[in-house]
mmJSON file of the N, C-alpha and C atoms, coordinates in Angstrom:
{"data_MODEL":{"atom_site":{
"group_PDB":["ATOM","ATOM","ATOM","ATOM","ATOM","ATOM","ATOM","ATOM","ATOM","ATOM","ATOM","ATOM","ATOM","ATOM","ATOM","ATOM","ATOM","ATOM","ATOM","ATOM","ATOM","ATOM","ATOM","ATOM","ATOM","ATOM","ATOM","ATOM","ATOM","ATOM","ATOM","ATOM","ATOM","ATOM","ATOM","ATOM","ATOM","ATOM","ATOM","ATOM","ATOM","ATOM","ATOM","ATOM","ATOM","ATOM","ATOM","ATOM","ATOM","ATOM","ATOM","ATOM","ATOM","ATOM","ATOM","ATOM","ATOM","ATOM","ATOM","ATOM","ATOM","ATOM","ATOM","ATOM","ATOM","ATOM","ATOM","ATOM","ATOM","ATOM","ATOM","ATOM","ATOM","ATOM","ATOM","ATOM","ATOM","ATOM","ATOM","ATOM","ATOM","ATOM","ATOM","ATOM","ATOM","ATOM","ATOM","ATOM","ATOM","ATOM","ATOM","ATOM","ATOM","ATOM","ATOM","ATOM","ATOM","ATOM","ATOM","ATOM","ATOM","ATOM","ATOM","ATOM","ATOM","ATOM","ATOM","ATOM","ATOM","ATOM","ATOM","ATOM","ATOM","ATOM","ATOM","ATOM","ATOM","ATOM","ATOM","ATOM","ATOM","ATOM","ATOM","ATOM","ATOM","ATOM","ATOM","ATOM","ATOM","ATOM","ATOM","ATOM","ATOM","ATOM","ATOM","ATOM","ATOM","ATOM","ATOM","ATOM","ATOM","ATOM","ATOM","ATOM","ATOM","ATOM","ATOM","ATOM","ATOM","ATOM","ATOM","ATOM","ATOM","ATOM","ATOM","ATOM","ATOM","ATOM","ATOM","ATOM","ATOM","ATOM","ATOM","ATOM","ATOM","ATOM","ATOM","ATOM","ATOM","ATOM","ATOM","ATOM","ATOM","ATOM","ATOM","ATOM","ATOM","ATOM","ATOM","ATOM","ATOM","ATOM","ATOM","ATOM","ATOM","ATOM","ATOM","ATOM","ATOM","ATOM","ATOM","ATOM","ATOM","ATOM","ATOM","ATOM","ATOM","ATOM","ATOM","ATOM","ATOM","ATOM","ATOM","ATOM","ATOM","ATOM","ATOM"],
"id":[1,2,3,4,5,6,7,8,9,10,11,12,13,14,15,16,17,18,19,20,21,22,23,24,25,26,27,28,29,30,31,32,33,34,35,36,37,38,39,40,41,42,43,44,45,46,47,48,49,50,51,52,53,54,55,56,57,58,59,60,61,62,63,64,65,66,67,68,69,70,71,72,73,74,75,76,77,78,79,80,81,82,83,84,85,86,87,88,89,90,91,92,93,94,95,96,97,98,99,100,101,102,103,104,105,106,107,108,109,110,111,112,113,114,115,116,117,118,119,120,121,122,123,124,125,126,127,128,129,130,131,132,133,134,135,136,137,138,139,140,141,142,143,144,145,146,147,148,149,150,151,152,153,154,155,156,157,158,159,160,161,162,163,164,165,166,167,168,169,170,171,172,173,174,175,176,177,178,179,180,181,182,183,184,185,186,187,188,189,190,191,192,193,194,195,196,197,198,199,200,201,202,203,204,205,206,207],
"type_symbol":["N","C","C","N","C","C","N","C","C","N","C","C","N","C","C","N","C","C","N","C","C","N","C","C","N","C","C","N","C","C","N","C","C","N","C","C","N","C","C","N","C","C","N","C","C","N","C","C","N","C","C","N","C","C","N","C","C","N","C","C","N","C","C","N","C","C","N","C","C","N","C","C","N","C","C","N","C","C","N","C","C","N","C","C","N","C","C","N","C","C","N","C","C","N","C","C","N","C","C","N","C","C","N","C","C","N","C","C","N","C","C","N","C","C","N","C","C","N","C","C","N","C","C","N","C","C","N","C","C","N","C","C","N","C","C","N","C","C","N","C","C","N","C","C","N","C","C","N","C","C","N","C","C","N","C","C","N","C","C","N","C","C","N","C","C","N","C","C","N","C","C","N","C","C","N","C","C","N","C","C","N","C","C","N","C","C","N","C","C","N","C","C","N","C","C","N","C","C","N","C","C","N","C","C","N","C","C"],
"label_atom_id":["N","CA","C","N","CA","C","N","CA","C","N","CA","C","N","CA","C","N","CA","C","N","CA","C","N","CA","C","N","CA","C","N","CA","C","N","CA","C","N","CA","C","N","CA","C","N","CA","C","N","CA","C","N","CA","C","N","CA","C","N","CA","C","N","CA","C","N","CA","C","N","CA","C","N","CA","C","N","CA","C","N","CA","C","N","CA","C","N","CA","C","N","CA","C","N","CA","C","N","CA","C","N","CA","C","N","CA","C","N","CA","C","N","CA","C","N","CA","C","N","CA","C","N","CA","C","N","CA","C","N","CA","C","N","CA","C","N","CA","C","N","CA","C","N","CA","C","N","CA","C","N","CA","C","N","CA","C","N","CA","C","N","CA","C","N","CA","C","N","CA","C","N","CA","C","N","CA","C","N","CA","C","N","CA","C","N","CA","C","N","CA","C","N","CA","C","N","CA","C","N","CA","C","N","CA","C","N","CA","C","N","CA","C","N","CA","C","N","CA","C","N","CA","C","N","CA","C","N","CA","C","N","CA","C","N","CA","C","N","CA","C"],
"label_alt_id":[null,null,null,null,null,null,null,null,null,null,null,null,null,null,null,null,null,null,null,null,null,null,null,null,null,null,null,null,null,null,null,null,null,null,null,null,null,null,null,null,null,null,null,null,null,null,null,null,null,null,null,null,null,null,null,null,null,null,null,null,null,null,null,null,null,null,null,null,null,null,null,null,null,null,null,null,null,null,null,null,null,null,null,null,null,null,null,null,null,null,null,null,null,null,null,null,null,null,null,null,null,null,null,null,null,null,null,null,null,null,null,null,null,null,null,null,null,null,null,null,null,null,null,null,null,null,null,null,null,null,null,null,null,null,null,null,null,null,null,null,null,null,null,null,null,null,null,null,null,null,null,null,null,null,null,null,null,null,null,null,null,null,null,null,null,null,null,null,null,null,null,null,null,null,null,null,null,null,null,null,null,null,null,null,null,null,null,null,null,null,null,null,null,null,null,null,null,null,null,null,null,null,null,null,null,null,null],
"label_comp_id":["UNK","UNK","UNK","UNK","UNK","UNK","UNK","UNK","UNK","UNK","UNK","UNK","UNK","UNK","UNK","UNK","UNK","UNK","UNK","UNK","UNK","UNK","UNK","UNK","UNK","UNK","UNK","UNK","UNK","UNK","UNK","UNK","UNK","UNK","UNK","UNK","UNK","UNK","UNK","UNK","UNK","UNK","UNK","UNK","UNK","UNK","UNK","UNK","UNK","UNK","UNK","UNK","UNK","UNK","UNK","UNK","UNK","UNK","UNK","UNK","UNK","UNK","UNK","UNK","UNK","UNK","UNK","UNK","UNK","UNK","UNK","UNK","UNK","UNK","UNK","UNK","UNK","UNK","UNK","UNK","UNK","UNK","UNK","UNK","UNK","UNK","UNK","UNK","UNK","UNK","UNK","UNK","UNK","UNK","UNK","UNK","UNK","UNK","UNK","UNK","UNK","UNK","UNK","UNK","UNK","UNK","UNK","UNK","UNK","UNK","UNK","UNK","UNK","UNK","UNK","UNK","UNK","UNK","UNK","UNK","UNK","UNK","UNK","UNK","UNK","UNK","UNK","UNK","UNK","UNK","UNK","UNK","UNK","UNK","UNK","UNK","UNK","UNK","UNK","UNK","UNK","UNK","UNK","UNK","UNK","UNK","UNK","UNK","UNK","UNK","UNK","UNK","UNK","UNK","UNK","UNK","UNK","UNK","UNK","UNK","UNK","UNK","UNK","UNK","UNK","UNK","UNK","UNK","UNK","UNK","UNK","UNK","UNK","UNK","UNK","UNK","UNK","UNK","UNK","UNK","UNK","UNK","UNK","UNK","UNK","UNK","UNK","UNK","UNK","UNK","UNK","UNK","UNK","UNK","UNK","UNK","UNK","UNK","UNK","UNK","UNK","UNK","UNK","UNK","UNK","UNK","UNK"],
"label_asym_id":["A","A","A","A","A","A","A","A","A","A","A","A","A","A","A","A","A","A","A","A","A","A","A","A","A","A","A","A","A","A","A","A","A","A","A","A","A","A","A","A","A","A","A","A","A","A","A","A","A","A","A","A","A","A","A","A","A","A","A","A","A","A","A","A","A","A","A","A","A","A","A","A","A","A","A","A","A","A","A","A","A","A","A","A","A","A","A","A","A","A","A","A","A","A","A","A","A","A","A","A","A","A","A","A","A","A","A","A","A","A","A","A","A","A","A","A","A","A","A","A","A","A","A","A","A","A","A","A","A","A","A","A","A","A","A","A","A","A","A","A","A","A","A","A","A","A","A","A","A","A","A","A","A","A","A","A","A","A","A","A","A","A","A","A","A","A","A","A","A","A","A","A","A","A","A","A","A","A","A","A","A","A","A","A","A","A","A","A","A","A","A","A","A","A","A","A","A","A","A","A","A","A","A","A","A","A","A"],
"label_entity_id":["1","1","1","1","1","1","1","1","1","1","1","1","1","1","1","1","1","1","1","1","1","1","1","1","1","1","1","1","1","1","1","1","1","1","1","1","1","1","1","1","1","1","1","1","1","1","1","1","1","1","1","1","1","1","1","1","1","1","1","1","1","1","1","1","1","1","1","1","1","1","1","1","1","1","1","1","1","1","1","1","1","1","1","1","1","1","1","1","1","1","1","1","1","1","1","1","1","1","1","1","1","1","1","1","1","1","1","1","1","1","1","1","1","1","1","1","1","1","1","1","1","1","1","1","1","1","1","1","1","1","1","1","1","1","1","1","1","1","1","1","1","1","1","1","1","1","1","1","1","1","1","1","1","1","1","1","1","1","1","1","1","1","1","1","1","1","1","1","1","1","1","1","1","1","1","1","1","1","1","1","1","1","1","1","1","1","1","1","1","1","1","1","1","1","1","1","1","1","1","1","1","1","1","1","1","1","1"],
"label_seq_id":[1,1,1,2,2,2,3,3,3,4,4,4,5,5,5,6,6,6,7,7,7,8,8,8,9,9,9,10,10,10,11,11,11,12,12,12,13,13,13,14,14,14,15,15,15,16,16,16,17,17,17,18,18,18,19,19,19,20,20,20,21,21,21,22,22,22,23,23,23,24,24,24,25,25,25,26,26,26,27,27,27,28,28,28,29,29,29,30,30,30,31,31,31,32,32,32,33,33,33,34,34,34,35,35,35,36,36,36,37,37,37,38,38,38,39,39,39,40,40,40,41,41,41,42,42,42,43,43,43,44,44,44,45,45,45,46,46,46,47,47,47,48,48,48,49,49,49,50,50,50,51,51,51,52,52,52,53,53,53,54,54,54,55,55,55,56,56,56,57,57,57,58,58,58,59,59,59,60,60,60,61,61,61,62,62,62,63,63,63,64,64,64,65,65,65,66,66,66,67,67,67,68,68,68,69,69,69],
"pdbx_PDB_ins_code":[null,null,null,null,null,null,null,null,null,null,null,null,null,null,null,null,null,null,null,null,null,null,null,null,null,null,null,null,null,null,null,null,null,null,null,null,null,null,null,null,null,null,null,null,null,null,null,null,null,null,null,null,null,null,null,null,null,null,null,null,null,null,null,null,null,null,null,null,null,null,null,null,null,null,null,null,null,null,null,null,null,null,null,null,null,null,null,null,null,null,null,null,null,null,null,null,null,null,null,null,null,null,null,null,null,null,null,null,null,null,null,null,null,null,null,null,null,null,null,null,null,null,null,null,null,null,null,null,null,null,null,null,null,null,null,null,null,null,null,null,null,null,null,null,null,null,null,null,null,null,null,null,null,null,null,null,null,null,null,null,null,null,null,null,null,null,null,null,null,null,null,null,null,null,null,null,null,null,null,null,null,null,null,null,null,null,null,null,null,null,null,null,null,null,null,null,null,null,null,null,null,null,null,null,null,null,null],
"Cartn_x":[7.042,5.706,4.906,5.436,4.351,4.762,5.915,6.393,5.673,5.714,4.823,3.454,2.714,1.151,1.048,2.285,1.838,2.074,3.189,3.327,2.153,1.607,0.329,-1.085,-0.953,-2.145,-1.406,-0.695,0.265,-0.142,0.2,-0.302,-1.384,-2.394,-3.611,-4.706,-3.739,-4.312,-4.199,-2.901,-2.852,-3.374,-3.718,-4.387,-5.871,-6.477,-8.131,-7.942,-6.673,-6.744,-6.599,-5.41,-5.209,-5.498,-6.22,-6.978,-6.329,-5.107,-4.508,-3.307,-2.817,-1.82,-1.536,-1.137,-0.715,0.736,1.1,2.578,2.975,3.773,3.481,5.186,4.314,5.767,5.478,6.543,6.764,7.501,6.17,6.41,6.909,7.824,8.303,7.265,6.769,5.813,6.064,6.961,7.554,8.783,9.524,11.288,11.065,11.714,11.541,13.171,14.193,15.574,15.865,16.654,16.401,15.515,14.29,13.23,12.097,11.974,11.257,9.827,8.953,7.741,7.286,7.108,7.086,5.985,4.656,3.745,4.116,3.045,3.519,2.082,1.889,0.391,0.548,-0.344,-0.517,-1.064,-0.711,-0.785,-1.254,-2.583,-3.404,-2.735,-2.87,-2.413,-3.801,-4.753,-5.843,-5.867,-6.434,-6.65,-8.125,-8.793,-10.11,-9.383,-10.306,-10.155,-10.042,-11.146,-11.203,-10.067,-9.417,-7.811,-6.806,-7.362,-6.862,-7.297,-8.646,-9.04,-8.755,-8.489,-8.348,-7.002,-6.113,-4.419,-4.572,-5.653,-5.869,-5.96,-7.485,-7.667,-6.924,-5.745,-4.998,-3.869,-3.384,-2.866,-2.749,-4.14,-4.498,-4.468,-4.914,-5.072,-3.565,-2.433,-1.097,-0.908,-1.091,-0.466,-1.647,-2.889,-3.597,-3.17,-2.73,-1.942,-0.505,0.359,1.361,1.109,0.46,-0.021,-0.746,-0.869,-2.047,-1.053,0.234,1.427,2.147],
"Cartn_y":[10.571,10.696,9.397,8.914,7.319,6.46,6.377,5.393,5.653,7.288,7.23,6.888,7.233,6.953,5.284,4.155,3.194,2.982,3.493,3.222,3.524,4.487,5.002,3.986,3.241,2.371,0.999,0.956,-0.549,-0.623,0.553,0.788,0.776,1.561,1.761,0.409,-0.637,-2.331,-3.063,-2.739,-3.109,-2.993,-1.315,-1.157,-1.177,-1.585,-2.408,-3.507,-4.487,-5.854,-6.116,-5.261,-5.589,-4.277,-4.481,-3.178,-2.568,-3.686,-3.196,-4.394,-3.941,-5.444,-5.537,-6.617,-6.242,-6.299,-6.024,-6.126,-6.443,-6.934,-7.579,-7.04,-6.305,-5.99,-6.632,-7.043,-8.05,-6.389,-6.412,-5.247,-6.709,-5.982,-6.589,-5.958,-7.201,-6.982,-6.86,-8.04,-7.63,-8.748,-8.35,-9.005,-9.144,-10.557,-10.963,-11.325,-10.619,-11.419,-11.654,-13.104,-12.999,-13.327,-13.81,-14.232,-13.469,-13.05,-12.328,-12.966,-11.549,-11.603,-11.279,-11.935,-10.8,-10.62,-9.684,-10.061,-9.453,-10.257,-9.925,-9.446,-8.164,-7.53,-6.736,-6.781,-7.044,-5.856,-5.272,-3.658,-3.287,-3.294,-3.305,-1.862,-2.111,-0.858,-0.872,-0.28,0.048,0.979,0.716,2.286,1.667,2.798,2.608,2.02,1.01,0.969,1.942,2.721,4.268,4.98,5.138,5.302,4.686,3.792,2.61,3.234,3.477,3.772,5.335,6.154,7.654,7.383,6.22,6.299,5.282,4.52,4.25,4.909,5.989,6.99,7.813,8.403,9.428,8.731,7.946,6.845,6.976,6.877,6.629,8.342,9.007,10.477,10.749,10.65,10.927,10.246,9.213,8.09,8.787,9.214,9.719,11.057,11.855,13.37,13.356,12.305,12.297,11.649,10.903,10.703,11.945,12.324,13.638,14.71,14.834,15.871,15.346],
"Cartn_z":[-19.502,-18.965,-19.128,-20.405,-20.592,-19.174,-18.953,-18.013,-16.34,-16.249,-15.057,-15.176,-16.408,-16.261,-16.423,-16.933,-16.361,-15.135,-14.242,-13.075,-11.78,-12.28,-11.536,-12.054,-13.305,-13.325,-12.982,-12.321,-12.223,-10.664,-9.976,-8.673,-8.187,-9.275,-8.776,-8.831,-9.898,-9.851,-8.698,-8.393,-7.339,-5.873,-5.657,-4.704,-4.651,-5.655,-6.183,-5.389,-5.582,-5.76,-4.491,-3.743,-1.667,-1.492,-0.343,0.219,1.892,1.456,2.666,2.517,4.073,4.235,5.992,6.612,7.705,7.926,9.042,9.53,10.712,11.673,13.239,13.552,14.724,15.734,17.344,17.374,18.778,20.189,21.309,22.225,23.353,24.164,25.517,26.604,27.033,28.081,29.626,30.161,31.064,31.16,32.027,32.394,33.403,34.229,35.418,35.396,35.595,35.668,33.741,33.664,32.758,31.691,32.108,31.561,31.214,29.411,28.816,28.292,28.585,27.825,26.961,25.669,24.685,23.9,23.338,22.703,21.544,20.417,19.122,18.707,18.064,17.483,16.405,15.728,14.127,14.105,13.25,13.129,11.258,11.451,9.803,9.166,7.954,7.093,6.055,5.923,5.232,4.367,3.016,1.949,1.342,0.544,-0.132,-1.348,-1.749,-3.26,-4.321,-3.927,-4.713,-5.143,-3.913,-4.281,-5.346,-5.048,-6.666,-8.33,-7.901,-8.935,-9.559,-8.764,-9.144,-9.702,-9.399,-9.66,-10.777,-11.235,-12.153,-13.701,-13.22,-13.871,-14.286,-13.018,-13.735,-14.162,-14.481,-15.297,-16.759,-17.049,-18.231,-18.825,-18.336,-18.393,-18.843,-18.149,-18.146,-19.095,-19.246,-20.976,-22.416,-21.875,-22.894,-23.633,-22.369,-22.909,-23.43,-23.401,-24.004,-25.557,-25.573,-27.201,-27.99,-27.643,-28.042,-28.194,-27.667,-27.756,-29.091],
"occupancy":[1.0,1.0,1.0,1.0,1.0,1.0,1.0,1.0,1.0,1.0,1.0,1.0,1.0,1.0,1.0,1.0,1.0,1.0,1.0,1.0,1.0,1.0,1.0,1.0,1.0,1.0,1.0,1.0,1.0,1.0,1.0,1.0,1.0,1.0,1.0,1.0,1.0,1.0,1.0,1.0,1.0,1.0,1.0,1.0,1.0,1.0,1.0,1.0,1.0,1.0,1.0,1.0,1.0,1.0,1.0,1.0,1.0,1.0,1.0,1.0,1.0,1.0,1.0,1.0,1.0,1.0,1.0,1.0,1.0,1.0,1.0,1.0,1.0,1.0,1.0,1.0,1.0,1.0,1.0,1.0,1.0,1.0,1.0,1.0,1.0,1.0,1.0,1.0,1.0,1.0,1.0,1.0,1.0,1.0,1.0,1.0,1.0,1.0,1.0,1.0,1.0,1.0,1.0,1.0,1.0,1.0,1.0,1.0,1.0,1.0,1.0,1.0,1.0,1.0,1.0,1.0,1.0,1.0,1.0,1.0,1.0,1.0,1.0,1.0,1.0,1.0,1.0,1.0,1.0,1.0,1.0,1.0,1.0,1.0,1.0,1.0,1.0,1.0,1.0,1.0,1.0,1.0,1.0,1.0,1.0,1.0,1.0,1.0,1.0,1.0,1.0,1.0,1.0,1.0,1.0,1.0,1.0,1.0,1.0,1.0,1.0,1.0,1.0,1.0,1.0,1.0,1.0,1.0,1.0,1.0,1.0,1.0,1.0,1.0,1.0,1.0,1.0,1.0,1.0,1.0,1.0,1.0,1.0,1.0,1.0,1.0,1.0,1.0,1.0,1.0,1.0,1.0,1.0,1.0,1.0,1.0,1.0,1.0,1.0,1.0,1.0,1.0,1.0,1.0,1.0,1.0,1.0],
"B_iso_or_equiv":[0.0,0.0,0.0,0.0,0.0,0.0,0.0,0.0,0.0,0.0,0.0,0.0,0.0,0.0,0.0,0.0,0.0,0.0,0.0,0.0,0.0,0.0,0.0,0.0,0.0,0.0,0.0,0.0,0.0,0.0,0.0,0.0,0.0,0.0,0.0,0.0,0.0,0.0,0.0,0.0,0.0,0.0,0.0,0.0,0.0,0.0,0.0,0.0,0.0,0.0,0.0,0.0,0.0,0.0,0.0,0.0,0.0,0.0,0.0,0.0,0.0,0.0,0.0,0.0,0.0,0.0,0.0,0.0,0.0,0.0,0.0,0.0,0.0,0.0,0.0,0.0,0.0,0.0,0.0,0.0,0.0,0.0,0.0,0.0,0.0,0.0,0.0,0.0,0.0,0.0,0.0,0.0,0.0,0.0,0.0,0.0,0.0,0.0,0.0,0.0,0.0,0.0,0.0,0.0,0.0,0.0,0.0,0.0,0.0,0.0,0.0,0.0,0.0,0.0,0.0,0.0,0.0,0.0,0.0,0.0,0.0,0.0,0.0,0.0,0.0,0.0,0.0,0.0,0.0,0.0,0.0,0.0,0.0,0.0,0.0,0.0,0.0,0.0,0.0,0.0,0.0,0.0,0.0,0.0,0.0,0.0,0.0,0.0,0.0,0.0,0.0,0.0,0.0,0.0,0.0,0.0,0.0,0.0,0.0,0.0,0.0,0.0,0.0,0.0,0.0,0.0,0.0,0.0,0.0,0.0,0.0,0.0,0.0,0.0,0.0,0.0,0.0,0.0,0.0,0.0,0.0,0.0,0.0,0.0,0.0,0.0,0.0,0.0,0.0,0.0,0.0,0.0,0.0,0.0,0.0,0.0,0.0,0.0,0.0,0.0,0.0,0.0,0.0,0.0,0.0,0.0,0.0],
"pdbx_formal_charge":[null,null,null,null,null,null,null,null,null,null,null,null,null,null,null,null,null,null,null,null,null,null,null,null,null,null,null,null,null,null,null,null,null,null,null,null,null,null,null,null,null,null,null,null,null,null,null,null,null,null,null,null,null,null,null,null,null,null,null,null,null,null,null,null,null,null,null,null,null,null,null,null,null,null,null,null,null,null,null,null,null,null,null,null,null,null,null,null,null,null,null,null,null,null,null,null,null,null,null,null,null,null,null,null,null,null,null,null,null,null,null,null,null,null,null,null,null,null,null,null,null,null,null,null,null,null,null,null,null,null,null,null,null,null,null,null,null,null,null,null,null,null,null,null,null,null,null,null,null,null,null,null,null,null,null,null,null,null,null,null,null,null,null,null,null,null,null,null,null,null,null,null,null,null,null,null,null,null,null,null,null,null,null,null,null,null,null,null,null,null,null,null,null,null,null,null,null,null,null,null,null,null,null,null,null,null,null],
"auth_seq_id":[1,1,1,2,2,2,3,3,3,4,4,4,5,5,5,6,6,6,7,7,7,8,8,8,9,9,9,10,10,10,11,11,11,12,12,12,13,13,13,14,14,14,15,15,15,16,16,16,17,17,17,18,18,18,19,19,19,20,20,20,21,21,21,22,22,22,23,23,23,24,24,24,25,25,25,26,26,26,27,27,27,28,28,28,29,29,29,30,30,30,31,31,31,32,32,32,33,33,33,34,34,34,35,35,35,36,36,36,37,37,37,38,38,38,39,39,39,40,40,40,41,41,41,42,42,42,43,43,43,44,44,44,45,45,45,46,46,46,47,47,47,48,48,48,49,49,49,50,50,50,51,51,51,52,52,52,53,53,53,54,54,54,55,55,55,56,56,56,57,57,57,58,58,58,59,59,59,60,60,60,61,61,61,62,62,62,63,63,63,64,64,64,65,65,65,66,66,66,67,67,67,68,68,68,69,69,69],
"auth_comp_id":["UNK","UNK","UNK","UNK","UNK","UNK","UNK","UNK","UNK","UNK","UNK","UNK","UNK","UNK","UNK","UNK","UNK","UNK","UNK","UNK","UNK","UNK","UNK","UNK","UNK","UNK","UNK","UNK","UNK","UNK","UNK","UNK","UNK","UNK","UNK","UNK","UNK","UNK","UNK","UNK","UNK","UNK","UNK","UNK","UNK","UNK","UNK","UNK","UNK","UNK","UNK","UNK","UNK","UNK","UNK","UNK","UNK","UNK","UNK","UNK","UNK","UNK","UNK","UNK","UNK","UNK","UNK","UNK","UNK","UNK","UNK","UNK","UNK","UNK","UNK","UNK","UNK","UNK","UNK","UNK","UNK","UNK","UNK","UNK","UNK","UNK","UNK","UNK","UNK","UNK","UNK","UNK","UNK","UNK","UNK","UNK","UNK","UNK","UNK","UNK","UNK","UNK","UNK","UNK","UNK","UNK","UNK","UNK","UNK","UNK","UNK","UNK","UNK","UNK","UNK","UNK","UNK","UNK","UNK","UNK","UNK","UNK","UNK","UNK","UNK","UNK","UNK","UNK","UNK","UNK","UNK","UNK","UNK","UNK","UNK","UNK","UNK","UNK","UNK","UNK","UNK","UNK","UNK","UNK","UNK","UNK","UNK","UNK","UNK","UNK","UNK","UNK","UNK","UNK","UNK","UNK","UNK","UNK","UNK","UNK","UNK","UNK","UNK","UNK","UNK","UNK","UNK","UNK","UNK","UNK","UNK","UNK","UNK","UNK","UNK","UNK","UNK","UNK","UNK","UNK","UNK","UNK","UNK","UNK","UNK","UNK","UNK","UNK","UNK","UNK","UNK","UNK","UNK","UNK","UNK","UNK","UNK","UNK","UNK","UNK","UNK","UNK","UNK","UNK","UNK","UNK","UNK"],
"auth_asym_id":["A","A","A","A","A","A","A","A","A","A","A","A","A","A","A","A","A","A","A","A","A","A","A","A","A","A","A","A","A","A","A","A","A","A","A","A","A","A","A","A","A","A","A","A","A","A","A","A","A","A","A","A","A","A","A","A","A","A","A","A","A","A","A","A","A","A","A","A","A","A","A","A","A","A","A","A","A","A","A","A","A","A","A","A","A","A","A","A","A","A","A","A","A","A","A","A","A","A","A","A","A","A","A","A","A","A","A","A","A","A","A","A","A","A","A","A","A","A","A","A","A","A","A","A","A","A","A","A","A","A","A","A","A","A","A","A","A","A","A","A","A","A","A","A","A","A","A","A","A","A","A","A","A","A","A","A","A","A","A","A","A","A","A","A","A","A","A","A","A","A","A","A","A","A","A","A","A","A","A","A","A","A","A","A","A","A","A","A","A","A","A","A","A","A","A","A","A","A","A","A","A","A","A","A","A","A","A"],
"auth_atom_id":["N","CA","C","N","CA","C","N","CA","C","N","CA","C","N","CA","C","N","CA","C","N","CA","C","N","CA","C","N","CA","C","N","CA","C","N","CA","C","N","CA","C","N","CA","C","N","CA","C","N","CA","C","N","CA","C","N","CA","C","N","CA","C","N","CA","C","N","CA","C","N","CA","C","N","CA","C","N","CA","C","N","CA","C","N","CA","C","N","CA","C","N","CA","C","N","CA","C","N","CA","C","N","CA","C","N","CA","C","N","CA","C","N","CA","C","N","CA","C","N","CA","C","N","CA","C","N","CA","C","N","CA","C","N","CA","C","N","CA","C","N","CA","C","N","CA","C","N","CA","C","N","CA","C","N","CA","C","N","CA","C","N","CA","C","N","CA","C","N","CA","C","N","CA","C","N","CA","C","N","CA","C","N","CA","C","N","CA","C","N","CA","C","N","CA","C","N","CA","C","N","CA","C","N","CA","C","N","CA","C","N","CA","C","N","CA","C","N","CA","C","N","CA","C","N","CA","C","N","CA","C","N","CA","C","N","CA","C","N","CA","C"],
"pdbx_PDB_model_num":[1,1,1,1,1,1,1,1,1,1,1,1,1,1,1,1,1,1,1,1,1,1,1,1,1,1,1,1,1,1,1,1,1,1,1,1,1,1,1,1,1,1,1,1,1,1,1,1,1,1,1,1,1,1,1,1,1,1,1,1,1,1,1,1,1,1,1,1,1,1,1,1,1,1,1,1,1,1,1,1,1,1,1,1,1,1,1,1,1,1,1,1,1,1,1,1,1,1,1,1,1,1,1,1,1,1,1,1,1,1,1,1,1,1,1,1,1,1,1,1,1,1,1,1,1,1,1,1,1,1,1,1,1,1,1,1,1,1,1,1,1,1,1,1,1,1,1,1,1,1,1,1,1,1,1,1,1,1,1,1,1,1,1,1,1,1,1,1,1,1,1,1,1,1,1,1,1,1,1,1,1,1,1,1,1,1,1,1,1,1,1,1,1,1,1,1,1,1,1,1,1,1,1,1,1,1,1]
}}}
């Protein structure tokens, strides 16, 4: 149990610290023979910080109740 409540405040630092990330996929636009068009668009991945922090919180909660056992 200790090992998950750091893994959940290891995470939840992390998702304080990037509040997202992006990622880029390349779509085919159009083909003329053999000559391609291709665009490439960036596709955001977003979370609240807050989220960070509740996986913070219950973190510590999970490492606090196994000492207490």
């Amino acid at each position: 149990m200790k090992n998950i409540g750091l893994v959940l405040v290891i995470i939840g630092i992390i998702m304080v610290a990037y509040t997202g990330f992006n990622y880029v996929t390349t779509e085919k636009v159009a083909q003329i023979g053999p000559l391609q068009v291709n665009a490439t668009k960036n596709n955001p991945v977003r979370w609240s910080p807050i989220l960070g922090g509740i996986l913070i919180i219950s973190g510590i909660v999970v490492i606090a109740l196994k000492k207490n056992k």
